[in-house]
N, C-alpha and C positions, 0 to 999 in steps of 0.2 A: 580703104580698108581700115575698119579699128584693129586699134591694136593695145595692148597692156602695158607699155611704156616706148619712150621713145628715148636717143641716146644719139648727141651731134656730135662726130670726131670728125671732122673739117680741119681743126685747130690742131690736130696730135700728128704726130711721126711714125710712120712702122719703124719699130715691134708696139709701139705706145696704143695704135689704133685695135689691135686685137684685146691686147690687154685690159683697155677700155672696155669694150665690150662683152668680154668672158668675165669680169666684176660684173658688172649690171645684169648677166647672166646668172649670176651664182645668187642673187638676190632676189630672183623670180621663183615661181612653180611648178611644176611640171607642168605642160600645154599652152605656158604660157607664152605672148607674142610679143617679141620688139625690133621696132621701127629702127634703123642704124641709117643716119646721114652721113654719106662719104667723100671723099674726094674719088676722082681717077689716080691714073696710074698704081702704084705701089697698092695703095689702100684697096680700091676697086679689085687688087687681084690676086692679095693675099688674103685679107679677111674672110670672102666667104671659103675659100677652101680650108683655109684653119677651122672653121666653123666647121662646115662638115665631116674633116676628120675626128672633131669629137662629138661625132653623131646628132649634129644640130640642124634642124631641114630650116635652106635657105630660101628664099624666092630667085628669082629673076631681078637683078637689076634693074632700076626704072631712073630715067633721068628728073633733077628737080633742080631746073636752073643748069649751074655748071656743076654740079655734086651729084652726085647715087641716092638712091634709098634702097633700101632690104628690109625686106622682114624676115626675121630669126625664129623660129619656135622652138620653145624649149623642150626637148623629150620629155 
């Protein structure tokens, strides 16, 4: 799937990984799409619900290696 940016938080901590994200979020368009590499645990299970409570439609998690990908669309 293309996507309009993509954004690797592997490297970051919760609360770090959301924060990551909702930046690179706030820099996009409305409709627009991004790719988010993640880890498990914490990341995998906080991010996309913070996501969605600010009305952001997530995908399904998909494995790539030992990390996540998501795609986020921006309202």
């Amino acid at each position: 799937m293309n996507t309009d940016a993509f954004i690797d938080i592997t490297a970051d901590n919760c609360p770090m990984t959301f924060v990551r994200v909702k930046l690179k979020l706030e820099e996009m368009s409305s409709g627009q799409t991004l790719t988010v590499r993640l880890n498990g645990g914490e990341p995998i299970k906080n991010v996309p619900i913070s996501l969605q409570d600010e009305n952001y439609t997530v995908s399904k998690p998909r494995a790539d290696g030992n990390c996540f990908l998501l795609t986020v669309k921006k309202p």
